[in-house]
N, C-alpha and C positions, 0 to 999 in steps of 0.2 A: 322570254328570249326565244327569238324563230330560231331553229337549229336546220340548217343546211347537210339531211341524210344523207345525201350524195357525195360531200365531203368530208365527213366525220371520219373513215378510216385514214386520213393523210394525215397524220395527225404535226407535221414540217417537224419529228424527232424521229431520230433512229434507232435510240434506245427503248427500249420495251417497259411497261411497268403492270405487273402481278400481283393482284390484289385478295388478301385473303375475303371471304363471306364468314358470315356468323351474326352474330343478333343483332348487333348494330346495321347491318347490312343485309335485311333479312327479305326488303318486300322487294317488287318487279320496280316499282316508282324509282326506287333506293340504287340498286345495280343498274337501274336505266341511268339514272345521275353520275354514277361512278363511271359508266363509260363514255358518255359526254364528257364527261370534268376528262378521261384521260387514261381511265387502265382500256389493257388493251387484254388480258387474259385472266381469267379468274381460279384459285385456290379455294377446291374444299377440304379442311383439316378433319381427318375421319379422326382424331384425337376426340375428337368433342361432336356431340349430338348425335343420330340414331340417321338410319340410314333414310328414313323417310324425310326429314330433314334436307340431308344431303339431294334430296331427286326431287324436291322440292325446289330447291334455289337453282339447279341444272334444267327445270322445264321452265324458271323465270329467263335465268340469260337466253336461253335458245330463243325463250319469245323474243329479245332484247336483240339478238341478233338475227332475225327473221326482218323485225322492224326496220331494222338499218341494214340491211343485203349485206352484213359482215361475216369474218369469219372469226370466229371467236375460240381459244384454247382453253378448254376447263383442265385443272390439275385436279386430281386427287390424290392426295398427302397423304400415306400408311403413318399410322401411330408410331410400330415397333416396337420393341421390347422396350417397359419405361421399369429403368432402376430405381427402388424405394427404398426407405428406411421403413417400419410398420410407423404402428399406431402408440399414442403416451396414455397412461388414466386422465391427466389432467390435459390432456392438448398439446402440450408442450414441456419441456424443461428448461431452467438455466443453466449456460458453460461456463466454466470458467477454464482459463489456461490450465493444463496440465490434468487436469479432471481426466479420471480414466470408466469408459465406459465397456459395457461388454456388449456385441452385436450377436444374437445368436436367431436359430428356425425357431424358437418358441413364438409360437404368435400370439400369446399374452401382451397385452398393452405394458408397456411400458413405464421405465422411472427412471432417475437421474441415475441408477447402475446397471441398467442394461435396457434394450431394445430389440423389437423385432427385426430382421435383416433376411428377408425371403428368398435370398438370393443363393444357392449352395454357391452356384459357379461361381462367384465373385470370393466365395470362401476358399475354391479350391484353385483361384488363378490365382490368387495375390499373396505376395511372403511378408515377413516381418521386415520392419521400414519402409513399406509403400505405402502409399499416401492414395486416405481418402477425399474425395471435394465433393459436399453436399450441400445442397437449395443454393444449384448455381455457381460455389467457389464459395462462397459467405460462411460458411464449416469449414476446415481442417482438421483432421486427423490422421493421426500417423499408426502403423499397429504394430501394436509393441510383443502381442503374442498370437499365436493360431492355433488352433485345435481343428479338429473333423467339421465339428457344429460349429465353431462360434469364434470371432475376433474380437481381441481385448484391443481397444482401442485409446489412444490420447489424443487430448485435444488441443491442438497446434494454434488455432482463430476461430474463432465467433462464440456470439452471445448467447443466442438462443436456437434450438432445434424444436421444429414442432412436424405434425404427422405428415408421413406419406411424403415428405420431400425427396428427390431427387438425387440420385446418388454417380459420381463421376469416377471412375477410374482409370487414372492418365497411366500413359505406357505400358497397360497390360492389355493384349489380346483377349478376350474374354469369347470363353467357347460357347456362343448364344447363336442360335441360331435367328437370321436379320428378319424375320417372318415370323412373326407368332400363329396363333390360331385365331385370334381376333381382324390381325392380318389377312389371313386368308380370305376370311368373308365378305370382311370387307372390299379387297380387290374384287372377289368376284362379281360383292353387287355395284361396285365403279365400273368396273366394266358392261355391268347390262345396263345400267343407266346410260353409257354411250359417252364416257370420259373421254379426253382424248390425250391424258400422261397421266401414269401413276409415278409420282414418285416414293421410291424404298429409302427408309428410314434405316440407322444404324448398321450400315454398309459397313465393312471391315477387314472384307479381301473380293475376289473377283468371284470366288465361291459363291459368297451372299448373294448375288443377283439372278444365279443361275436358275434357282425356283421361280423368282420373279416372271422373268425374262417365259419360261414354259407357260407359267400360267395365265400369261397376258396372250402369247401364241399372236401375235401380231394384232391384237385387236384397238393398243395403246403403244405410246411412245414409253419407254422407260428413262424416268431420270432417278438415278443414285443420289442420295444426299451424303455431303462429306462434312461428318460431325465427329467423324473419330480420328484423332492421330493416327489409326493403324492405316486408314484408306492412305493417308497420304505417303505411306512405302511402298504400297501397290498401286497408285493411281493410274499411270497407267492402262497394267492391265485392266482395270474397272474399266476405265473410260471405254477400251477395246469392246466393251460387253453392254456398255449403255447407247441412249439416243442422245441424251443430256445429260448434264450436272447442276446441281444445288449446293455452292456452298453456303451452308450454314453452318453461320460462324458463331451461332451460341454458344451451344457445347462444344464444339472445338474450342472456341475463346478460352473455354474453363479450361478445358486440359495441353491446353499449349500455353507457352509464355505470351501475352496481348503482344509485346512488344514484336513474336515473328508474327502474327497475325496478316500485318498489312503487304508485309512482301510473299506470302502465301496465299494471300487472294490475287497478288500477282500472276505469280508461280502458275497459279490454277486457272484462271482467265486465259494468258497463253498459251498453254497446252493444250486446253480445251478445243480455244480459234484455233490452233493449227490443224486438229482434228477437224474442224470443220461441220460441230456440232454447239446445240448454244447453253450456253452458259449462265446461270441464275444466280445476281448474289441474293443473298435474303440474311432479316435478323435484326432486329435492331435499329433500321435503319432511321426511320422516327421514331423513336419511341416514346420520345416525350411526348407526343400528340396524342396518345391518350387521355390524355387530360388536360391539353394544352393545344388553344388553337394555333400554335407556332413554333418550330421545332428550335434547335440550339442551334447554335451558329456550330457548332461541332456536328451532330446529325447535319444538316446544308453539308458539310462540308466532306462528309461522309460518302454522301448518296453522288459526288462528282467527283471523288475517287475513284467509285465503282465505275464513273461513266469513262474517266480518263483513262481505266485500266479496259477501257473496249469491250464490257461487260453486255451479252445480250439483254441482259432484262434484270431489275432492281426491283424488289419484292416488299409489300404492305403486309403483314401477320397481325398483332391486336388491333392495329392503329385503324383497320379498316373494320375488322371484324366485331371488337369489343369497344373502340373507341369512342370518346364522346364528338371525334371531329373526322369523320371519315372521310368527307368530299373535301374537307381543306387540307386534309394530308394527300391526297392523288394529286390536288391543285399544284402545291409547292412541291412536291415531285417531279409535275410536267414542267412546270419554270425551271427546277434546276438542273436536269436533262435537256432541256432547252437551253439555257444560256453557257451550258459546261460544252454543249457539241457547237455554238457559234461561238466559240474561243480558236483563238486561227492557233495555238497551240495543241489545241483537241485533233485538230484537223492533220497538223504536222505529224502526231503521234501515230496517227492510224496510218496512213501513208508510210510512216518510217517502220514500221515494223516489217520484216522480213520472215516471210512467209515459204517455206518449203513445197515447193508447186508438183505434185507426183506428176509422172511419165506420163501420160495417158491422155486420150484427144479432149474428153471432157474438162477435163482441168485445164488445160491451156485454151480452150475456146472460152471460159467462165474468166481465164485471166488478162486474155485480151480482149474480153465485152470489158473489164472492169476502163482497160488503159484507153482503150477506142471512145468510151462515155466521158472518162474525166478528161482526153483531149479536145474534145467537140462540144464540148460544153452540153451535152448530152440531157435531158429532161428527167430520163430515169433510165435502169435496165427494166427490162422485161424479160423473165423466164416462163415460157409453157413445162408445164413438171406436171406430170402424174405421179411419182414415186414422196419426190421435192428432192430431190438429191442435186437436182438443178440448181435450189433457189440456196439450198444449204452452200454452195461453191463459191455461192455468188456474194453469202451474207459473209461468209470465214474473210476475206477482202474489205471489210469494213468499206465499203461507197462512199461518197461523200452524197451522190443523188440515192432517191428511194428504189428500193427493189419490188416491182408488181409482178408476184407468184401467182400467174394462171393455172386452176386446176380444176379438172372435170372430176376430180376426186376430194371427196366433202373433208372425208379424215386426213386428206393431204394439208389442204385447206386451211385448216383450224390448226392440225398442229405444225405450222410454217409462220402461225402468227405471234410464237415464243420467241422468231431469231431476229437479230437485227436489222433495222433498216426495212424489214418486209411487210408487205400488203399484201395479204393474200387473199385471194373470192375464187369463189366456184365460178366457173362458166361453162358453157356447154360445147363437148368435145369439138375439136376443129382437126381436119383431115389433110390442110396443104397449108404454106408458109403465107400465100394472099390472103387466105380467110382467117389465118393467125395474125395478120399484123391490120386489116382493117377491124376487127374485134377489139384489138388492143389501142386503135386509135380511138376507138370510141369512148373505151373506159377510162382511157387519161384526161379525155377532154369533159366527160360526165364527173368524177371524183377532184378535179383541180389539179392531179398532177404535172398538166402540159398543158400549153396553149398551140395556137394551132403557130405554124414557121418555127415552132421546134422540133427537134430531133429526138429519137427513141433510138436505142440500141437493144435489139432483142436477140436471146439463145434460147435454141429450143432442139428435141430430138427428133429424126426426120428418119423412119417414116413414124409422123405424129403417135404419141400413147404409149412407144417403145421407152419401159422405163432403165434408168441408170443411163442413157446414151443421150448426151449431149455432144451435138457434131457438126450446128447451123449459128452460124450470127448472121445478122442484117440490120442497116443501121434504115431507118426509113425517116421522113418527113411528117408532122401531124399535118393535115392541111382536112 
């Protein structure tokens, strides 16, 4: 198949798709294919593998995006603090209802009357009648008693418990700090590799991000992940404190009712676009494709929910990373982002939402590029951004046309390629509004977004490179 480089970043969707790496996904050939087939950003999970690993598959994409003049957003994913149960002698035990075990710091391997539980905190946040959920929800347990050391526990559902699982507990605060020391280092060496988001794992108040947030010192974007019921009483102020948000709705899943699940990924989409930052669902979203070259007709149906809820970007985790079909899962992700945003109800939706437009020139110039494009039938916006505060104005408006993010800044660049609707390349500074709009004509006509007797609507800050001020539109002609 010839592939047309020059076109590959249009990809006719406004929706974003985030593709985890990992062994199934490990060579340059591999991520060259994955972003032909369709992602458009890539996820490294520092959960898994060594850091050499990680700057390995970050100097393949970069080659991947050199090849094709893109701009491309690496995530890198913090672990966090991961809840366990220890270790059994035999691997595992049998439950039965009502079996009572004891969880205590002894870190002797365990039996079917007690078990390791490493955790003091989780011993000193939770009372008698709170409910434990481990390996996912598949455990219940209720505790029946507490001491200093140790929770005598019953067992409310499931069959079996075996090592090192997973441990959930819904509606307690739990005084962890969201950063371990594994964390640490990890950020640091994401950041020398030259990430361009880290997002922090088990977020829990606006506290949590605050070490993030220093030790990144502008060098990355920061997105919070929302995995805990407690973010979502502060969400908010979190948001106030991030660049982005990740819901991930795994462990949330466990520790909320499924059933509010889907009006909270609502909830949280909205908020997020009003804020005018973007938004990532992730989780689940194929999962059968791990082992199945085709998802459920429930997954399809799933990933254009996220797209109907105005969602910037829908996220691949094993299916890319471990999967046995990882280009067929990006494939039918780009089809159903594709056929969810050419539904004229998709279209109606974004439109009708009602958006809070602040006082200020930049905003109402971003929100008359938007009205000025969709009456003239406009080919695309164009924002000049050095900061991207531009392009972010322009993506919270959902478009119906593409947005092409000009920026003489690399890390702008890259991280403007997570929001909706956006194309974003580096170009080389431009000092006045004519050498900004014949630049731009060139690249719509080089990429396919215009042909020539269309119209461009472009915003930009004047005098050029002055970041946060947006105070220029100009509609021009390609010719």
């Amino acid at each position: 198949m010839v592939i047309d480089k020059a076109k590959t970043i249009t990809r006719g969707r406004q929706t974003k798709i985030l593709a985890t790496l990992g062994p199934a996904s490990d060579t340059k050939d591999m991520i060259r294919d994955l972003f032909v087939a369709g992602v458009d950003n890539f996820r490294l999970n520092f959960s898994h593998g060594a850091h050499d690993d990680h700057r390995k598959r970050l100097e393949m994409i970069r080659a991947v995006e050199k090849e094709f003049s893109a701009s491309i957003g690496v995530v890198a994913d913090m672990q966090g603090p991961k809840l366990r149960v220890g270790r059994f002698k035999d691997g595992k035990i049998a439950l039965k209802e009502g079996m009572v075990i004891r969880f205590d710091l002894d870190e002797t391997p365990g039996d079917e009357t007690r078990v390791n539980l490493p955790h003091p905190e989780i011993i000193g946040a939770v009372n008698v009648g709170d409910m434990l959920l481990i390996d996912d929800g598949k455990v219940r347990v209720e505790i029946i008693e507490k001491g200093t050391d140790y929770l005598d526990v019953k067992v409310v559902a499931g069959q079996k418990l075996s090592n090192n699982k997973g441990v959930n507990v819904p509606g307690v605060i739990l005084p962890i700090a969201a950063l371990t020391d594994k964390d640490r280092k990890d950020l640091s060496a994401a950041l020398d590799m030259g990430v361009d988001w880290i997002a922090q794992s088990f977020v829990q108040r606006p506290e949590d991000v605050a070490e993030a947030r220093k030790l990144i010192a502008g060098r990355a974007g920061l997105i919070a992940k929302i995995e805990k019921p407690a973010a979502l009483e502060t969400f908010d102020e979190i948001l106030d404190h991030v660049d982005a948000i990740m819901l991930a709705r795994g462990d949330l899943g466990v520790e909320i009712p499924p059933e509010d699940v889907p009006a909270v990924q609502k909830q949280i989409v909205r908020r997020v676009r009003q804020a005018g930052k973007p938004i990532i669902i992730a989780t689940q979203m194929l999962e059968s494709m791990i082992e199945s070259p085709a998802p459920t007709r429930a997954e399809a149906s799933d990933v254009a929910t996220a797209v109907y809820d105005g969602t910037d970007s829908v996220m691949l985790s094993a299916e890319t990373a471990a999967g046995a079909y990882p280009l067929e899962a990006v494939a039918i992700m780009d089809r159903i982002c594709h056929r969810t945003e050419a539904d004229d109800h998709y279209l109606e939706k974004m439109e009708a939402e009602e958006l809070r437009i602040k006082e200020d020139a930049s905003d109402a110039i971003s929100a008359a590029a938007h009205e000025v494009a969709k009456n003239i039938g406009a080919a695309c916006i164009i924002n000049y951004t050095s900061s991207g505060s531009t392009t972010l104005r322009s993506a919270r408006l959902r478009p119906s046309v593409p947005i092409l993010s000009l920026s003489h800044n690399l890390a702008t660049a890259r991280r403007m390629s997570l929001s909706y609707g956006v194309y974003s390349l580096l170009v080389e500074d431009v000092h006045n509004t004519d050498g900004a709009l014949e630049r731009a004509k060139e690249i719509v006509l080089q990429h396919g977004i215009a042909e020539k007797g269309q119209r461009l609507v472009l915003t930009a800050g004047v005098p050029f490179g002055t970041p946060g001020s947006t105070n220029l539109l100009r509609v021009a002609w390609v010719n």
